[in-house]
C-alpha positions as CSV (number, residue, x, y, z in Angstrom):
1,X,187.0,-62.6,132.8
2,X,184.8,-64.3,130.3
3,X,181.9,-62.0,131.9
4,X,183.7,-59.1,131.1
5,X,184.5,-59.9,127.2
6,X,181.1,-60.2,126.6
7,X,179.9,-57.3,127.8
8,X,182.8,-55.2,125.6
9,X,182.5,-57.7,122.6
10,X,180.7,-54.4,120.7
11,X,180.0,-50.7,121.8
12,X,176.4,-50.0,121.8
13,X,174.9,-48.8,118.5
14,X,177.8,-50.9,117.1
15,X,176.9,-51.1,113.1
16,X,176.1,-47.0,113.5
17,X,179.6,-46.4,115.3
18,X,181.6,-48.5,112.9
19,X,179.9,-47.0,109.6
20,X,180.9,-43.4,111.2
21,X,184.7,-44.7,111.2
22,X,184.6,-46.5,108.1
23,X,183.1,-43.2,106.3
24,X,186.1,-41.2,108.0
25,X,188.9,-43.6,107.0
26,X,187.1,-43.9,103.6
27,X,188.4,-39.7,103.3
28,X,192.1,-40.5,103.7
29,X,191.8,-43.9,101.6
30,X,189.9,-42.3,98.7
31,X,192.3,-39.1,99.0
32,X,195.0,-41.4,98.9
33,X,194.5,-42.8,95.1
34,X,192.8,-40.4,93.3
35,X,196.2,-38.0,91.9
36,X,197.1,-41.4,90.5
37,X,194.9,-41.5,87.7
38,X,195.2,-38.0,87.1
39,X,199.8,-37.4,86.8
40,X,199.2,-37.4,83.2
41,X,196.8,-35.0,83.0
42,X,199.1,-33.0,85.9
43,X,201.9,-33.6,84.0
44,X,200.7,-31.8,80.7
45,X,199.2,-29.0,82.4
46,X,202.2,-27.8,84.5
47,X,204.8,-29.6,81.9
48,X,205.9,-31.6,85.3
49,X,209.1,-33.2,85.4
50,X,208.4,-37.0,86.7
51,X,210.2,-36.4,89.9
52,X,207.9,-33.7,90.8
53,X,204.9,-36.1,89.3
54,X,206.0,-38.6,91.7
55,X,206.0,-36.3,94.8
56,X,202.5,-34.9,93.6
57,X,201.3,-38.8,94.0
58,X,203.1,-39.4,97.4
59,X,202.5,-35.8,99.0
60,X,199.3,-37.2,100.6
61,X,201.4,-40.6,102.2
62,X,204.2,-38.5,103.1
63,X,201.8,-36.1,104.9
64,X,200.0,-38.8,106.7
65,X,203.1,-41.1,107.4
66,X,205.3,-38.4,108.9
67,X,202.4,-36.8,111.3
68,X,200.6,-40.7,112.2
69,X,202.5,-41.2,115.2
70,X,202.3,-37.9,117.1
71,X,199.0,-37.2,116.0
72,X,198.1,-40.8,117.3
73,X,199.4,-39.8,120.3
74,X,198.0,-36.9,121.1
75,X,194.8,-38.3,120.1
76,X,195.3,-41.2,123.1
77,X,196.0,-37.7,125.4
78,X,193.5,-35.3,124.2
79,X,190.5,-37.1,122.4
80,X,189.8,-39.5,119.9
81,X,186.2,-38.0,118.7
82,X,188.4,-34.3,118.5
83,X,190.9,-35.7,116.5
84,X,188.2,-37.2,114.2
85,X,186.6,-33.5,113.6
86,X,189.7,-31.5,113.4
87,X,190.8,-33.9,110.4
88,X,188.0,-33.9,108.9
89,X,187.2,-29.8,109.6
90,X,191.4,-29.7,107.9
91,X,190.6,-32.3,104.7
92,X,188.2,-29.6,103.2
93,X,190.7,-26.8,102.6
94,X,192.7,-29.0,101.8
95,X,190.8,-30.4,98.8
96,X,189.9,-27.1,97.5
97,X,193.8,-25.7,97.6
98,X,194.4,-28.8,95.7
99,X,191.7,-28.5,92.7
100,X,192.7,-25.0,92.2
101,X,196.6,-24.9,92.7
102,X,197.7,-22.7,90.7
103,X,201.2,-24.2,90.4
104,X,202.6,-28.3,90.3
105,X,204.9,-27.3,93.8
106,X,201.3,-26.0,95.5
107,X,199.7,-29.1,94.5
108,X,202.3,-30.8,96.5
109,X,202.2,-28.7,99.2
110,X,198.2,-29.2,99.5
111,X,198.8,-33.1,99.2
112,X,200.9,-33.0,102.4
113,X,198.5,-30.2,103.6
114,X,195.6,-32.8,103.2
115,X,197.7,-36.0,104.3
116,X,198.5,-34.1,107.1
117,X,194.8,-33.7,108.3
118,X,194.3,-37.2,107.4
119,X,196.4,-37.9,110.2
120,X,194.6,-36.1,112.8
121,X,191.6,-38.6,111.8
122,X,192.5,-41.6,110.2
123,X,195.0,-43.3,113.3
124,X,191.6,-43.1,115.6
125,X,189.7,-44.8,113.6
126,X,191.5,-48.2,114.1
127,X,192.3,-46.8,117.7
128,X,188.5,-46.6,118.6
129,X,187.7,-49.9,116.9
130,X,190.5,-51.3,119.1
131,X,189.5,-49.5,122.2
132,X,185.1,-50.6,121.7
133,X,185.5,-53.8,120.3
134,X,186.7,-57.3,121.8
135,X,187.4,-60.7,120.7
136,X,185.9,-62.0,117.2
137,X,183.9,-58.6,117.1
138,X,187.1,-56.6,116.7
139,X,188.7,-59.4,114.2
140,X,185.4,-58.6,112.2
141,X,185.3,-55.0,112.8
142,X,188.7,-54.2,111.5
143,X,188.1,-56.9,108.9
144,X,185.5,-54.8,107.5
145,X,187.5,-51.5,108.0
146,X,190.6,-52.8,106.3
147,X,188.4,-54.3,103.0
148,X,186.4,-51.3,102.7
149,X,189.3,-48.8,103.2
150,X,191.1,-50.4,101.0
151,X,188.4,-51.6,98.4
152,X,187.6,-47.4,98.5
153,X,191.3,-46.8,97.8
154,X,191.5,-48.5,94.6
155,X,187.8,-47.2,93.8
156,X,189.5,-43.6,93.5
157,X,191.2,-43.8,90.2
158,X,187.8,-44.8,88.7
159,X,185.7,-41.6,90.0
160,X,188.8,-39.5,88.9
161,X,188.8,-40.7,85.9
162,X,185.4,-40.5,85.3
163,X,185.5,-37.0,86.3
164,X,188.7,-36.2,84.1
165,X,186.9,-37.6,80.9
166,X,184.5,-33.8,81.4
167,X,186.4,-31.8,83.9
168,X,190.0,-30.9,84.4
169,X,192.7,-32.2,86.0
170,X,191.9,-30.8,89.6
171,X,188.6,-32.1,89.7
172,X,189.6,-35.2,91.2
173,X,190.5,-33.3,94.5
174,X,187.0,-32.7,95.3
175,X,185.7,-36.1,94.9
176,X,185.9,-36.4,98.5
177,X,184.6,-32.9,99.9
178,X,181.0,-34.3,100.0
179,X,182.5,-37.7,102.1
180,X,184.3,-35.5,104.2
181,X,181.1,-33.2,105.5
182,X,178.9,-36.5,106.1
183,X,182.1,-38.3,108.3
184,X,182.0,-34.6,109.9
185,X,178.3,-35.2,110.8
186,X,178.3,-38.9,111.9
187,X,181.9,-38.8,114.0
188,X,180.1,-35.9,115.3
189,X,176.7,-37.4,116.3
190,X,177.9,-40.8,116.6
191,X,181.1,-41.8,117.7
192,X,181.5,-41.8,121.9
193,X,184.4,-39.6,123.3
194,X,186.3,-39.8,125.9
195,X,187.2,-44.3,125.2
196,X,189.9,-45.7,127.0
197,X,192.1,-42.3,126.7
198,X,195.4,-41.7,128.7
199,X,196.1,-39.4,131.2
200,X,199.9,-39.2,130.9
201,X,201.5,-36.4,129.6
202,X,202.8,-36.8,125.1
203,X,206.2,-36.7,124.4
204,X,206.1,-33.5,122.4
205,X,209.9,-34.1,121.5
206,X,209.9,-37.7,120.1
207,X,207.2,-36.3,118.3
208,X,208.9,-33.8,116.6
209,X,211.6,-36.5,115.7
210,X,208.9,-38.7,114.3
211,X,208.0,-36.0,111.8
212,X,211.5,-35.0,110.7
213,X,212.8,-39.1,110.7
214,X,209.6,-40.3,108.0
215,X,209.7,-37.0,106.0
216,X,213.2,-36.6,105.7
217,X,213.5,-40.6,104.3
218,X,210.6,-40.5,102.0
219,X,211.9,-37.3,100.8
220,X,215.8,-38.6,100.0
221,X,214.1,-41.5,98.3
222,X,212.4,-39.5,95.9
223,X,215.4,-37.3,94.5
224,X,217.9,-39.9,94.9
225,X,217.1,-40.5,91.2
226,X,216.9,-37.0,89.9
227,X,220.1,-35.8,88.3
228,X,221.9,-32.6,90.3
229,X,220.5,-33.8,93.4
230,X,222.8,-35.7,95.2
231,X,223.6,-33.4,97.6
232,X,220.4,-33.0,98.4
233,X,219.6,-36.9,98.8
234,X,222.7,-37.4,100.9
235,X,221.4,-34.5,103.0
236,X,218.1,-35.7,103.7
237,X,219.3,-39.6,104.2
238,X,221.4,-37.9,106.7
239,X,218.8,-35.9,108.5
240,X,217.0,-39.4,108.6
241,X,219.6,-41.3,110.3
242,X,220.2,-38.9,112.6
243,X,216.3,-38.5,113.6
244,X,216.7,-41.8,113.9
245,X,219.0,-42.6,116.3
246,X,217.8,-39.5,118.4
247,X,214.4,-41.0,118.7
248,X,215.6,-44.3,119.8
249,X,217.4,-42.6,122.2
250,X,214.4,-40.3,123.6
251,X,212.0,-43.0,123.7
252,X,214.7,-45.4,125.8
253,X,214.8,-42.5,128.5
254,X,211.3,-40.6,128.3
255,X,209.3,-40.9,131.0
256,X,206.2,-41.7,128.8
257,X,207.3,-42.4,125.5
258,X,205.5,-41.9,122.3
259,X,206.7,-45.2,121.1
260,X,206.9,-47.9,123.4
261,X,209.8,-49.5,122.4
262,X,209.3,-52.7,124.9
263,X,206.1,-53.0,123.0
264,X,207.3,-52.6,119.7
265,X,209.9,-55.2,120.3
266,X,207.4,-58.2,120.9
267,X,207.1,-60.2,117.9
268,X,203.9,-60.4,117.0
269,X,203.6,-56.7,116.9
270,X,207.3,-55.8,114.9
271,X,206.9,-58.7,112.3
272,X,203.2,-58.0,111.4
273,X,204.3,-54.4,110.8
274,X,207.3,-55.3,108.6
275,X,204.6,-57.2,106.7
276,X,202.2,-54.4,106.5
277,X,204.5,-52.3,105.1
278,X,204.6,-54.5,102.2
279,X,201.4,-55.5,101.7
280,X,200.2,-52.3,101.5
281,X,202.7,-50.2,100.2
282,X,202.5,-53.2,97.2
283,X,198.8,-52.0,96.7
284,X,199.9,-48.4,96.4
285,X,202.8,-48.9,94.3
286,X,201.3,-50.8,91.7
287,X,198.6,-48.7,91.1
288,X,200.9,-45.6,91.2
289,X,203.1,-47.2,88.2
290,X,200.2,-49.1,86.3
291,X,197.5,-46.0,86.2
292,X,200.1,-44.2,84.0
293,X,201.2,-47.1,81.6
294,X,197.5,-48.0,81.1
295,X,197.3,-44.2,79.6
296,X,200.8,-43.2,78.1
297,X,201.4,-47.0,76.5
298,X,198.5,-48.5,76.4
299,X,196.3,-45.7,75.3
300,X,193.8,-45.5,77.4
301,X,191.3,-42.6,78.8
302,X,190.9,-41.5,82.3
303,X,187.8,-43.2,82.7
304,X,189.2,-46.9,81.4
305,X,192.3,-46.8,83.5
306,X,190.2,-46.3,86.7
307,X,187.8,-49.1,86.1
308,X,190.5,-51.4,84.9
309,X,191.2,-51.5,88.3
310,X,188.0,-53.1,89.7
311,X,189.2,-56.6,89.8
312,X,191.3,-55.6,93.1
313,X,188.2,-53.3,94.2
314,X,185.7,-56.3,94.1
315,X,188.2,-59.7,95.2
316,X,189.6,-56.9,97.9
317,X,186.2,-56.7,99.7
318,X,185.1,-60.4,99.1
319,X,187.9,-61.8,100.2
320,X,188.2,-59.8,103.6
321,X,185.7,-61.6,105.5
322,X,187.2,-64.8,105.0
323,X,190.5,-63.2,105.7
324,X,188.7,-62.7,109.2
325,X,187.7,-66.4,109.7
326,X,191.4,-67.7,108.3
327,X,192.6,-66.0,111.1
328,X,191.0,-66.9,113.9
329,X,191.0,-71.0,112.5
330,X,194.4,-70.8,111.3
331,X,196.6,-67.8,112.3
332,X,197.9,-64.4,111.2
333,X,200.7,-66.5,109.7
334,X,198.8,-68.9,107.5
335,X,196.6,-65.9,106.3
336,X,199.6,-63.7,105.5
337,X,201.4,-65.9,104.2
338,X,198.3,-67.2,101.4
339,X,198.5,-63.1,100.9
340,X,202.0,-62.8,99.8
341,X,201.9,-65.7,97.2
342,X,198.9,-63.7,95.6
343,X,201.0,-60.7,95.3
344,X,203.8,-62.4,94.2
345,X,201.9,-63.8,91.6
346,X,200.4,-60.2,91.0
347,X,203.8,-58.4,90.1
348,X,205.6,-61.2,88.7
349,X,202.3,-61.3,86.1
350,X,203.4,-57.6,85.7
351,X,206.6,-58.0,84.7
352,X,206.4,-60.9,82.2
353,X,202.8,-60.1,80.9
354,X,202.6,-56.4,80.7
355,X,203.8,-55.3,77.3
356,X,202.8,-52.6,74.9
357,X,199.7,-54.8,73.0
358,X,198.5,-56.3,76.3
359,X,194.9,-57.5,76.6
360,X,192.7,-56.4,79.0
361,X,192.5,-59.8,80.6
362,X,195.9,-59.4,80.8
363,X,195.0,-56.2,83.3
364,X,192.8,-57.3,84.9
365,X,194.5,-60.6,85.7
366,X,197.2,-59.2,87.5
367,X,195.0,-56.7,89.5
368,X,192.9,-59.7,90.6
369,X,195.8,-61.0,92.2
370,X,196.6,-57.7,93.7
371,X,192.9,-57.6,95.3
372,X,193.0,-61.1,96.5
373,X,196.5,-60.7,98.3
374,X,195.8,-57.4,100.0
375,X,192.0,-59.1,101.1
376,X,193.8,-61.9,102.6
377,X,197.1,-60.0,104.2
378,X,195.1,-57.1,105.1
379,X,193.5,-58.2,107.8
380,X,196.0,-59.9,109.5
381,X,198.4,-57.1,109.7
382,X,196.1,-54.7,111.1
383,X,194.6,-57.4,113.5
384,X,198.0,-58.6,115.4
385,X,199.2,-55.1,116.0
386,X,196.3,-54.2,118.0
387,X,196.3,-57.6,119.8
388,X,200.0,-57.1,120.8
389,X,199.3,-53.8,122.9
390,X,197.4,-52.2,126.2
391,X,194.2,-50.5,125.1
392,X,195.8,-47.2,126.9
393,X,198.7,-47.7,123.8
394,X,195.8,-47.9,121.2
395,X,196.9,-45.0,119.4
396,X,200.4,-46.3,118.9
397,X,198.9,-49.4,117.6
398,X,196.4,-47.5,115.6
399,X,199.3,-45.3,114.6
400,X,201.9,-48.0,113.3
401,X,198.7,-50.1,111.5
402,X,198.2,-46.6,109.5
403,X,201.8,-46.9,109.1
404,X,201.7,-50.0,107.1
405,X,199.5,-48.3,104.6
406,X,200.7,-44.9,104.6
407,X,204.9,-45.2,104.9
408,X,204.2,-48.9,102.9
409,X,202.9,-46.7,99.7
410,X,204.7,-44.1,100.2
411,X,208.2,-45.8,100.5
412,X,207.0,-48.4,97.7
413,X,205.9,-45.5,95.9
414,X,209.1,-43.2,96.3
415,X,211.2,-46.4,95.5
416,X,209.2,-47.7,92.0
417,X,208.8,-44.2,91.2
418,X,212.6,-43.6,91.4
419,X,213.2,-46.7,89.7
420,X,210.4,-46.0,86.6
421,X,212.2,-42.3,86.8
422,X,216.1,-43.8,86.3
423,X,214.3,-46.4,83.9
424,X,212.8,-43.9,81.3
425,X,215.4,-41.7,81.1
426,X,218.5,-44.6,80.6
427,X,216.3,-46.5,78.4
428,X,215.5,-43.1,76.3
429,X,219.3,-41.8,76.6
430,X,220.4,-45.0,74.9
431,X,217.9,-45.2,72.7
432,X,219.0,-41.0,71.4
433,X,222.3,-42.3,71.5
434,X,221.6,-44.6,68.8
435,X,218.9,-43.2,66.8
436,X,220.5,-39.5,66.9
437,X,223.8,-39.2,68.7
438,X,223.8,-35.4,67.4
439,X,220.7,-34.4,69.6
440,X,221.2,-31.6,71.3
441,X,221.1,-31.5,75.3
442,X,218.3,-29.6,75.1
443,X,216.4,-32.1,73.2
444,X,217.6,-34.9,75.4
445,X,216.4,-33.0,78.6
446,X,212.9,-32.9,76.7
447,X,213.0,-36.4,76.1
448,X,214.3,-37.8,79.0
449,X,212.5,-35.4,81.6
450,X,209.1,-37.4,81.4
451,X,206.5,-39.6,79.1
452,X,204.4,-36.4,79.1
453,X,207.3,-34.3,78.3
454,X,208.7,-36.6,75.2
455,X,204.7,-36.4,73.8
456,X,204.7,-32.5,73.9
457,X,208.2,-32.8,71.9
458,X,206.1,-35.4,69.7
459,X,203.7,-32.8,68.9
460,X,206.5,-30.1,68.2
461,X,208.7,-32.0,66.0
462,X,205.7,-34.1,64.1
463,X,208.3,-35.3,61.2
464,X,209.7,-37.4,64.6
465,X,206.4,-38.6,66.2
466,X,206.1,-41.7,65.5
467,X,209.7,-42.7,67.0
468,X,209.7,-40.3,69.6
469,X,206.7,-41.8,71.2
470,X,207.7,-45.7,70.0
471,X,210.7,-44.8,72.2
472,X,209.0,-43.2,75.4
473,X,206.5,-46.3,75.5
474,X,209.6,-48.9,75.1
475,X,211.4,-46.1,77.9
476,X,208.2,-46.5,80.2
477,X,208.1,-50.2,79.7
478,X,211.9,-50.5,80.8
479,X,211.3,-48.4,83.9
480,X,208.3,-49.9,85.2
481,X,210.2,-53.6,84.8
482,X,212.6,-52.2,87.0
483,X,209.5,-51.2,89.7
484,X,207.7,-54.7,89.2
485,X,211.3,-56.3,89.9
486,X,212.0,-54.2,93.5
487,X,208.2,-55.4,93.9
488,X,208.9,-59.2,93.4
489,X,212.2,-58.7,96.2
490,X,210.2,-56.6,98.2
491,X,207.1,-59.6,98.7
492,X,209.8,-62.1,98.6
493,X,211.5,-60.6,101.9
494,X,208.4,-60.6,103.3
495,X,207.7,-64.0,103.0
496,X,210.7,-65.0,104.4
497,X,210.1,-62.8,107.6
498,X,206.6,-64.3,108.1
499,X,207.6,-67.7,107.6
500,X,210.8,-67.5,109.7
501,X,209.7,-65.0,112.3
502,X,206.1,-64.9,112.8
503,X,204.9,-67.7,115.2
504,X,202.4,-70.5,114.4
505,X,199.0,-70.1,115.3
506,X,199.3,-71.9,118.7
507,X,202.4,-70.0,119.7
508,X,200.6,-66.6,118.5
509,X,197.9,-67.3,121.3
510,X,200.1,-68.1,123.9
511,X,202.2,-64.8,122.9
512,X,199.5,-63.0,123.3
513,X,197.8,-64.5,125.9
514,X,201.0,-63.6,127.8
515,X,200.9,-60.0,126.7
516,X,197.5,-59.2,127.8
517,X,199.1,-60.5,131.3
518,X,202.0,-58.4,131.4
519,X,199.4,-55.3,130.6
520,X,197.1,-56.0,133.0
């Protein structure tokens, strides 16, 4: 046995092959960031309502969230290495529909478009790195993958805004056209095929349900806010549930289900993805609400927000590789659990800190938290999901670790977007209320539709600039407390499930010691 871990400790050509599938996840990661920095910008050019500015920022998650597990799948069926090319071969169109949408609901459209492609290619990565690595070298491996993925993630806002300070609004969509040709070239010269892949046949249906459950939730969490749309929300939380409990069902009887639900029930593997969620969907969230106050109420340009971000880019890649080492000399738990308190720390500096006269350091603090709790939980989360399963059930591992990130930010991101949505436009309809109680409805609608919307009324009515915007900043302010606050309960009940649920680290061996048995 110990024979045979050495010889699959690394694939041959390893620092080749894992550059190739860093450079491919690096399309989805950088794709995944880069509208944030831009929604202002969006949101003047197509006068945007912020609803439809929040589903322009988690399009690309809801894409890539609601196709991950069947695309996984079919990838563990058909081919890793195909699935790498066809989602790369997809991510170019979808880029260019993207920069040149003629329309705010096309630029949605193109985001799911491209998340959708992101799913053909992004679940293998973590699936191959599971499937060629062993032991330490796959700790490492996917150490390095989740650092750089996610360091390249929260690089995005700073190209985009770079670009945005000479270009317009969709040039940030084609940031990642050039990445996406050179990951075409190296998964095509590089990465093996044919590694570890099943032979049993995909549940077609349960993926079907898969798609409808993810989409139809992130979807009813979005317009539950919006006014008019109850109906609507109800519908869709309906369509959810019922997905739901129809792909339990299927995957209790299929013959070869898409989900393992036996798997999914050990510990280690349901409790690390709870976690993930968090973790990650924490990262996206906060940089989806704080790349638009660092422009409408603090004042700055493109360019600043995006490098205001670097503290998380740098402490997120530092601090992964000694995320690697805490696990394997203390535990997933430990590790996670030093995570969370940095994120805690992270939001709760958000909510008492963030004002509109805030320093930079005051920025930059927070997001220095942010980078140091996602380096540290990061790796962990990814790492005991693909311990917990068969190498044949790579892809569902794969699948659920892309998961974390991708149904994390978009839920996190549909959630504090609905809250900074019902925020703004309370805290704006009590502040007409006493200001001007004679508005008219149509002026309120104005005001309380957006922050880009109340700055275009600014503009129009110039005699009322000065409060109009004093009262959309204070209006952001009071709807983003209301996202940092669902952030602070949301890294709260994930401590508690770590520390509760998740074993100790000599437990967590003998767990999956005992799993690798039953698989074998």
């Amino acid at each position: 046995m110990a024979v045979e871990a050495a010889k699959t400790e690394a694939p041959a050509r390893s620092g080749l092959v894992l550059t190739a599938l860093i450079v491919v996840a690096a399309v989805a990661n950088l794709n995944l960031s880069v509208a944030n920095v831009a929604l202002p910008s969006i949101g003047r050019a197509f006068d945007s309502s912020q609803t439809t500015l929040d589903l322009i920022a988690v399009g690309y998650s809801l894409g890539l969230a609601a196709s991950v597990l069947y695309l996984g799948a079919l990838g563990d069926r058909y081919g890793r290495k195909l699935m790498l090319l066809l989602g790369m071969g997809l991510s170019i169109p979808a880029c260019l529909l993207a920069a040149y949408a003629p329309s705010d609901a096309v630029l949605f459209g193109a985001r799911v478009l491209g998340g959708i492609s992101a799913g053909l290619a992004y679940p293998t990565t973590l699936a191959l790195i599971t499937a060629l690595w062993a032991g330490a070298g796959r700790t490492k491996a996917i150490a390095l993958w989740s650092a750089i993925g996610g360091g390249v993630a929260a690089l995005g806002p700073l190209v985009a805004g770079a670009l945005l300070q000479s270009f317009w609004w969709g040039s940030v969509f084609l940031i990642t056209l050039p990445l996406a040709v050179l990951a075409l070239l190296l998964a095509f010269s590089l990465v093996p095929g044919g590694v570890n892949e099943t032979t049993e046949p995909v549940d077609n249906l349960g993926g079907v349900l898969s798609v409808v459950l993810v989409g139809s939730l992130i979807l009813s969490i979005n317009f539950a806010p919006v006014p008019d749309k109850g109906t609507l929300t109800l519908v869709l939380a309906g369509v959810a549930l019922v997905a739901l409990v129809c792909f339990v069902l299927r995957q209790r009887v299929a013959a070869n289900p898409l989900y393992d639900l036996h798997v999914a029930a050990r510990r280690i593997f349901w409790v690390a993805a709870c976690a993930g969620v968090i973790v990650f969907g924490s990262l996206m969230g906060s940089a989806f609400v704080s790349q638009q106050y660092l422009q409408n109420v603090l004042g700055y340009s493109t360019f600043e927000a995006g490098a205001a971000f670097l503290p998380a880019v740098v402490l997120m890649v530092l601090v992964a590789p000694r995320s690697a080492k805490l696990v394997e000399t203390r535990g997933a738990r430990f590790t996670l659990l030093v995570g969370y308190v940095f994120l805690l720390l992270a939001f709760g500096w958000m909510l008492v800190f963030w004002t509109d006269g805030s320093a930079y350091w005051q920025i930059g603090l927070a997001y220095a938290f942010i980078g140091v709790g996602v380096g540290f939980a990061g790796t962990p989360a990814s790492h005991s999901l693909t311990g917990s399963v068969p190498v044949r059930r790579a892809g569902m591992a794969s699948g659920t670790a892309d998961l974390q990130r991708d149904l994390g930010g978009a839920i996190l991101q549909s959630v504090f977007g609905a809250l900074l949505t019902a925020g703004y436009a309370s805290a704006f309809s009590a502040a007409i209320s006493t200001q001007d109680p004679s508005a008219s409805s149509a002026i309120r609608n104005m005001l309380t539709k957006s922050f880009s919307s109340a700055a275009d009324a600014a503009q129009q009515y110039p005699q009322h600039a000065s409060q109009i915007t004093a009262a959309a900043k204070q209006s952001f302010l009071d709807g983003a407390d209301w996202a940092y606050t669902a952030g602070i309960i949301a890294i709260a009940a994930g401590v508690l499930l770590v520390f509760f649920l998740f074993p100790r680290r000599e437990r967590e061996q003998q767990l999956l010691n005992g799993y690798r048995m039953e698989d074998s």
